[in-house]
N, CA, C and O of each residue as an XYZ file, in Angstrom:
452
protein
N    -138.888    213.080    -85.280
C    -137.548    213.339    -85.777
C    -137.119    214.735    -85.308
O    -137.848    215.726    -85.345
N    -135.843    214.705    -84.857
C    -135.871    216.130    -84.427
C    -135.584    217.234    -85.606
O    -135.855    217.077    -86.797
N    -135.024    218.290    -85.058
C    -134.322    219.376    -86.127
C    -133.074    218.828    -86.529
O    -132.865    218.834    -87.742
N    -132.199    218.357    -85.791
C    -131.321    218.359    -85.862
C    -130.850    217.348    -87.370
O    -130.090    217.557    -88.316
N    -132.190    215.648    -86.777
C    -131.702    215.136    -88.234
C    -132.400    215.182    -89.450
O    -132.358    214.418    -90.414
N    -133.231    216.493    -89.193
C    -134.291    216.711    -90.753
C    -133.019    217.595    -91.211
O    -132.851    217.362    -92.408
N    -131.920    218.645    -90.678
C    -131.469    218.949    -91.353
C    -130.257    217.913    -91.678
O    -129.972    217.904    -92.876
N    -129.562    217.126    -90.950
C    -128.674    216.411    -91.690
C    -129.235    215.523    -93.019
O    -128.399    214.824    -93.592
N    -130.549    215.528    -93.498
C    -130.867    214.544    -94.072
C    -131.232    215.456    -95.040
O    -131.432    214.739    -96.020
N    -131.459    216.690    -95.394
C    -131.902    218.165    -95.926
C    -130.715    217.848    -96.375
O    -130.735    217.178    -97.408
N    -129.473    218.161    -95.853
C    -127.900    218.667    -96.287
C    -127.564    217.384    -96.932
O    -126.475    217.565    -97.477
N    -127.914    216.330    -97.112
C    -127.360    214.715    -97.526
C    -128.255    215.027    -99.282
O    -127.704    215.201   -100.369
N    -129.776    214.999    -98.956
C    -130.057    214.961   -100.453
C    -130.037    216.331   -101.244
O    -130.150    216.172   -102.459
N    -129.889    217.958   -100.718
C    -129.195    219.019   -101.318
C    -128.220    219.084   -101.504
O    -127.833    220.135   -102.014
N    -127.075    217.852   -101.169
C    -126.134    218.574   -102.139
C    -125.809    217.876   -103.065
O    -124.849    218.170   -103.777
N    -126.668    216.624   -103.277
C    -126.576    216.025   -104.831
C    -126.868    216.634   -105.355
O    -126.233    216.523   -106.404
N    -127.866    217.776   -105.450
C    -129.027    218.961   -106.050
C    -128.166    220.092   -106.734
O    -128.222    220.534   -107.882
N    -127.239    220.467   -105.526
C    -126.319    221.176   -105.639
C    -125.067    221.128   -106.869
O    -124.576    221.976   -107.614
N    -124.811    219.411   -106.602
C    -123.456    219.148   -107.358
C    -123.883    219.417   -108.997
O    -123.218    220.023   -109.836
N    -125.483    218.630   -109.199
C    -126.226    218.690   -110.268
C    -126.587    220.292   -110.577
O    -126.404    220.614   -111.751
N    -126.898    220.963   -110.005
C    -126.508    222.138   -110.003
C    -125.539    222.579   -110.829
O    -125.643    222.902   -112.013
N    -124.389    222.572   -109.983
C    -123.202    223.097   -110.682
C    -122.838    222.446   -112.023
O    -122.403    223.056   -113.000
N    -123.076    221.107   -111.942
C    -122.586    220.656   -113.097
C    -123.695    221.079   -114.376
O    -123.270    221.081   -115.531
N    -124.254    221.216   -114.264
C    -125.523    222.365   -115.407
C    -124.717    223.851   -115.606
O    -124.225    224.236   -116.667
N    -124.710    224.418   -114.608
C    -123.849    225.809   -115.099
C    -122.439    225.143   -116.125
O    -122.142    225.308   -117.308
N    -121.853    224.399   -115.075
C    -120.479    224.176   -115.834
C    -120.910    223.578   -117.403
O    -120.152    223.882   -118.324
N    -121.822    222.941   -117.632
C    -122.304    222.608   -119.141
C    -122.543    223.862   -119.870
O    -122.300    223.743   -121.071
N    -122.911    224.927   -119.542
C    -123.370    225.842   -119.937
C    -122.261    226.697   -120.761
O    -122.388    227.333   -121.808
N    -121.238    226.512   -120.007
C    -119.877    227.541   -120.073
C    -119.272    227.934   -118.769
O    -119.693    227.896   -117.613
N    -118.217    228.300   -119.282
C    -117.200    228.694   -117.966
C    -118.090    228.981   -116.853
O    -119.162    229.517   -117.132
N    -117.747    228.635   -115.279
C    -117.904    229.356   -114.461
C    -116.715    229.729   -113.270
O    -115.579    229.279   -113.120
N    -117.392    230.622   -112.594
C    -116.386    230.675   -111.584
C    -116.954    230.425   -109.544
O    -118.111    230.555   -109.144
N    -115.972    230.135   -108.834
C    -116.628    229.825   -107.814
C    -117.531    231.003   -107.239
O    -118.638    230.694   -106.800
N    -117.182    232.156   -107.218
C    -118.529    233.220   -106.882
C    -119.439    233.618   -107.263
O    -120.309    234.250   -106.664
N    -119.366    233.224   -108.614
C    -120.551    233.355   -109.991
C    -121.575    232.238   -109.333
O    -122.724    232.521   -108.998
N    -121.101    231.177   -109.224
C    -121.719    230.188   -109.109
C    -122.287    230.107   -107.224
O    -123.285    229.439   -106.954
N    -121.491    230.875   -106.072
C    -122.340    231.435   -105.001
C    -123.506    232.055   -104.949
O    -124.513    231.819   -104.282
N    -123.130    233.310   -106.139
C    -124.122    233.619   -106.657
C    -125.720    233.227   -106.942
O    -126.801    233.337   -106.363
N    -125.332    232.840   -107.866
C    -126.244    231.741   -108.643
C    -127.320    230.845   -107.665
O    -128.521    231.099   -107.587
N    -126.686    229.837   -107.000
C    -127.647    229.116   -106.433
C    -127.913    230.262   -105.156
O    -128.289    229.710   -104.122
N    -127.813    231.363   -105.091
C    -128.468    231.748   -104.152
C    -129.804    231.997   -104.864
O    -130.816    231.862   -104.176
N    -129.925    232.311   -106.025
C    -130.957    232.997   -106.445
C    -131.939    231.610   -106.562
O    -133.053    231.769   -107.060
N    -131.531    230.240   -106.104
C    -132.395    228.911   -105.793
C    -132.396    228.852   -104.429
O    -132.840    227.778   -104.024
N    -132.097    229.531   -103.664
C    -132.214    229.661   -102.321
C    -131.087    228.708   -101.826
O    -131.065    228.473   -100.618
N    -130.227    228.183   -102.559
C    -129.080    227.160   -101.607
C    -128.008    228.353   -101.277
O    -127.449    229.022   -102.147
N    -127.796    228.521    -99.688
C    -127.198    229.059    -99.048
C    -125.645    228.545    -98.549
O    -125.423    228.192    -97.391
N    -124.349    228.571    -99.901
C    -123.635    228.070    -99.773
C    -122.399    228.943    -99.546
O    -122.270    230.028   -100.111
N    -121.690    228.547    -98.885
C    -120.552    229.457    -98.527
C    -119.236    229.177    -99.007
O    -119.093    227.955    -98.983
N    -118.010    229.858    -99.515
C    -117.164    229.593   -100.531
C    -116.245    228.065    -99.740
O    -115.749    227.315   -100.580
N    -116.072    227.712    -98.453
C    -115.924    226.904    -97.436
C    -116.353    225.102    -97.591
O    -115.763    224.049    -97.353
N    -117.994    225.569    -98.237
C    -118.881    224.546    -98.979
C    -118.675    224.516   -100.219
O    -118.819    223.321   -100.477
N    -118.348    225.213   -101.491
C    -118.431    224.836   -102.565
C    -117.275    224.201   -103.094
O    -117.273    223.097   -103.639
N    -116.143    225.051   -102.885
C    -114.917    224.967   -103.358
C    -114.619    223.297   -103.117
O    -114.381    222.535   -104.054
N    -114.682    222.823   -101.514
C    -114.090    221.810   -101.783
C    -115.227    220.590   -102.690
O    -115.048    219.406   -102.975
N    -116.266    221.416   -102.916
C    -117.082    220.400   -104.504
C    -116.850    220.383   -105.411
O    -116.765    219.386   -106.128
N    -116.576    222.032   -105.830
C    -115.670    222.114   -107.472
C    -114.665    220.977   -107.435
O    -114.703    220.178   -108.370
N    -113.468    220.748   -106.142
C    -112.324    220.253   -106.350
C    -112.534    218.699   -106.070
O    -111.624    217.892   -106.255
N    -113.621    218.387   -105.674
C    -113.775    216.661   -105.637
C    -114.590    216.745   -107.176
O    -114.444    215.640   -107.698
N    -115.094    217.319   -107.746
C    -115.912    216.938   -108.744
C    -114.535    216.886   -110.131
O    -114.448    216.237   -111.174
N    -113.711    217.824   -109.526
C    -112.520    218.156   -110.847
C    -111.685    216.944   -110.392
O    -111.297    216.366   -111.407
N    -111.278    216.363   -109.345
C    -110.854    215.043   -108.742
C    -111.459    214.134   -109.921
O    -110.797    213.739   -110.881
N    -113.154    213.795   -109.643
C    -113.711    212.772   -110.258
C    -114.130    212.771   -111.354
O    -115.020    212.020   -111.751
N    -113.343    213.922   -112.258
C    -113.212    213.983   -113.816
C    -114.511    214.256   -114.568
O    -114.779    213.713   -115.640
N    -115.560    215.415   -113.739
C    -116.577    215.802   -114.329
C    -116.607    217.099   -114.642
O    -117.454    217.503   -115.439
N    -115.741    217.905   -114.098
C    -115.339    219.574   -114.199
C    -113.795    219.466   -114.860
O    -113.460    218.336   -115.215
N    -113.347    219.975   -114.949
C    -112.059    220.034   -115.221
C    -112.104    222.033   -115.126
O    -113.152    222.632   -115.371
N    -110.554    222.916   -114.670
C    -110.494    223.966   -114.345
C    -109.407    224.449   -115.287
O    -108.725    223.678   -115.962
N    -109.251    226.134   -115.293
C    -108.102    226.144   -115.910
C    -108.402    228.261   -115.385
O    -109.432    228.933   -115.437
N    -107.323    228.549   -115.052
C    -106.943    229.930   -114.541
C    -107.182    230.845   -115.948
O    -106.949    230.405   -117.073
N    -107.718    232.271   -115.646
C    -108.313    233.149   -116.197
C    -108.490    234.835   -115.260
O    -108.548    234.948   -114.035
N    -108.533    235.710   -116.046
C    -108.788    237.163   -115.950
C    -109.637    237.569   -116.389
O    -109.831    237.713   -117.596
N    -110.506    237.914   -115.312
C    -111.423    239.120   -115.466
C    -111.675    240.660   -114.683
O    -112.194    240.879   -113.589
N    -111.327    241.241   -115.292
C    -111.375    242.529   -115.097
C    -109.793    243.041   -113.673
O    -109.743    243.948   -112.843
N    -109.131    242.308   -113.911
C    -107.572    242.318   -113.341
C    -107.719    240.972   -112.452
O    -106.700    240.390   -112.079
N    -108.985    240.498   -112.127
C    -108.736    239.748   -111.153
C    -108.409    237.942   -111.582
O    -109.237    237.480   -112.367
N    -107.667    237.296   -111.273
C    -107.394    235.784   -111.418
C    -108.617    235.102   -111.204
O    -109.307    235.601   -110.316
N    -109.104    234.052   -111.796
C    -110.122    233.428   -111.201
C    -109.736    231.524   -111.942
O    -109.069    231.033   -112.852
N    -110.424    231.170   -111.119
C    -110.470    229.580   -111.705
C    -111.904    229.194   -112.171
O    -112.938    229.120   -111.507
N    -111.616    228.899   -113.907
C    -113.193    228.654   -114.384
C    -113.225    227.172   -114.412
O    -112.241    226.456   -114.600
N    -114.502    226.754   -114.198
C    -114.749    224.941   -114.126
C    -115.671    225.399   -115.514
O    -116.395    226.370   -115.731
N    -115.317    224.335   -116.248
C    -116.283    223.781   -117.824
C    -116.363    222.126   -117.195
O    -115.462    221.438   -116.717
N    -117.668    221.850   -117.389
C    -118.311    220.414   -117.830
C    -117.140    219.478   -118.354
O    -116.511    220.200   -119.128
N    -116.417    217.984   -118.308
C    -115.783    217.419   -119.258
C    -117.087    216.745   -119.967
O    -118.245    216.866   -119.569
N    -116.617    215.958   -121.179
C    -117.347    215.225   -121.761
C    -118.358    214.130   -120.843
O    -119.547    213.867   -121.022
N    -117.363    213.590   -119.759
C    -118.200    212.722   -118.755
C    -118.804    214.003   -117.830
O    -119.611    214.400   -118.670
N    -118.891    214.457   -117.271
C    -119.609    215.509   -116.796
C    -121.154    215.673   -117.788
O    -122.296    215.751   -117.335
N    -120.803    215.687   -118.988
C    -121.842    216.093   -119.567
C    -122.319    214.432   -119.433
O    -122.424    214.213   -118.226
N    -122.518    213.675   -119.910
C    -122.907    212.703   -120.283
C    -123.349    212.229   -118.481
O    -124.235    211.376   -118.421
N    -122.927    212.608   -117.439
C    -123.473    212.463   -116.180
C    -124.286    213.184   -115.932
O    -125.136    212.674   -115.201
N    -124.593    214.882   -116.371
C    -125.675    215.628   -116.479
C    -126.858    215.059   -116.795
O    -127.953    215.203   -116.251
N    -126.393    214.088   -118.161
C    -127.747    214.017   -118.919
C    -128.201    212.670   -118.446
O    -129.349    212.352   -118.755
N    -127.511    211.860   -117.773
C    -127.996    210.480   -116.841
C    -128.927    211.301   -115.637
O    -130.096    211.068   -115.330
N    -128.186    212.132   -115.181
C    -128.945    212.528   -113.689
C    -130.478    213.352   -114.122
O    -131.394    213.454   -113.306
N    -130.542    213.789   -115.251
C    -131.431    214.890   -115.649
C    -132.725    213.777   -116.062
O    -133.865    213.927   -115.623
N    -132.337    212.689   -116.948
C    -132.806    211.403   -116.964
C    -133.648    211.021   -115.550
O    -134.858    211.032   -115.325
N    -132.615    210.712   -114.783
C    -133.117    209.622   -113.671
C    -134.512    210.630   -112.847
O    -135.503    210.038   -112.420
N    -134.369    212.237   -112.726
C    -134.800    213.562   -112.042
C    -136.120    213.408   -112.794
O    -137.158    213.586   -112.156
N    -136.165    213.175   -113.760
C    -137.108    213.145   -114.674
C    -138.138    212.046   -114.080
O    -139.090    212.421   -113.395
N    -137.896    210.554   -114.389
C    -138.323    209.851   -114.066
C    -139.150    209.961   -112.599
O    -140.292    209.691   -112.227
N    -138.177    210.397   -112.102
C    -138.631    209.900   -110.179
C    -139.762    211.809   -110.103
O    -140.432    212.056   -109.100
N    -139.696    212.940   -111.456
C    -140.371    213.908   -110.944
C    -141.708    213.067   -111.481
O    -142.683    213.076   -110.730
N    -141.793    212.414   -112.614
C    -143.038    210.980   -113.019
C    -143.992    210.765   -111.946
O    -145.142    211.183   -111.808
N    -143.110    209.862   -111.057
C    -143.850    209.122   -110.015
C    -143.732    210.262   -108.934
O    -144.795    210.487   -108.355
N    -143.112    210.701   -108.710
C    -143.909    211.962   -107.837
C    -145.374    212.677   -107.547
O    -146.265    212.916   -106.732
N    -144.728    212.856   -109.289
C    -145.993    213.379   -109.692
C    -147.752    212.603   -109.914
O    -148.916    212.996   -109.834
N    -147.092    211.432   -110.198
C    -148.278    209.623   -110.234
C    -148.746    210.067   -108.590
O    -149.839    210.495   -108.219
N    -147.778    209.859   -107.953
C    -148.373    209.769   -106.103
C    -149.457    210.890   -106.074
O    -150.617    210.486   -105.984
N    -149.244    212.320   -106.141
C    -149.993    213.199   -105.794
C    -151.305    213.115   -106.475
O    -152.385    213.404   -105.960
N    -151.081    212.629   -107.852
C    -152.729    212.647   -108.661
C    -153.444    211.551   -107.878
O    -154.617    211.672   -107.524
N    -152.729    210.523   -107.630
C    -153.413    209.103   -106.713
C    -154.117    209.980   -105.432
O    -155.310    209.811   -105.178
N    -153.439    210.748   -104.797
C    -153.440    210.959   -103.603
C    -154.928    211.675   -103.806
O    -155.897    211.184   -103.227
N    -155.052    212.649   -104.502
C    -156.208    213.867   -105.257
C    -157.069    212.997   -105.867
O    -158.123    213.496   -106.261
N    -156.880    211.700   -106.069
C    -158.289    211.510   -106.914
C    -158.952    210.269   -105.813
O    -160.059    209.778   -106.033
């Protein structure tokens, strides 16, 4: 396989990771799009405002974020909060993450013993 499609296939299942990601902060409380650049840098996802934004705005599209304009410290910002389905999709995906970290985890003890 080359480089080329380990990373298209890298970038296909990180940014479900990602969206799940964000939608955890946004459960959390307000965020904002640089807070949240921030943030997954400190998980090593190397995202650029280019990449996120148009996720905030398909995820606020598909009625799991919802936004609303705010000030901090003079500056305008747009905070995303979790909606109710947002949350209730958190806790399906956190579910399913769970499960499949299970058998992950089943393979490697198989593998070791």
């Amino acid at each position: 396989m080359s480089i080329t499609e380990i990373d298209t296939i890298q970038k296909s299942f990180f940014s479900s990771f990602l969206r799940i990601h964000v939608l955890f902060h946004a459960a959390e409380g307000p965020v904002f799009g640089l807070d949240l650049i921030r943030e997954l840098a400190r998980h090593d996802y190397e995202v650029s405002p280019g990449t996120l934004y148009p996720i905030l705005h398909t995820m606020e599209r598909e009625g799991i974020l919802r936004s609303e304009p705010g000030v901090e410290r003079g500056k305008v910002r747009r905070y995303y909060r979790a909606t109710a389905k947002g949350r209730r999709t958190l806790r399906e995906a956190h579910a399913r993450v769970r499960e499949l970290l299970r058998e992950i985890d089943g393979m490697e003890k198989e593998r070791h013993t």
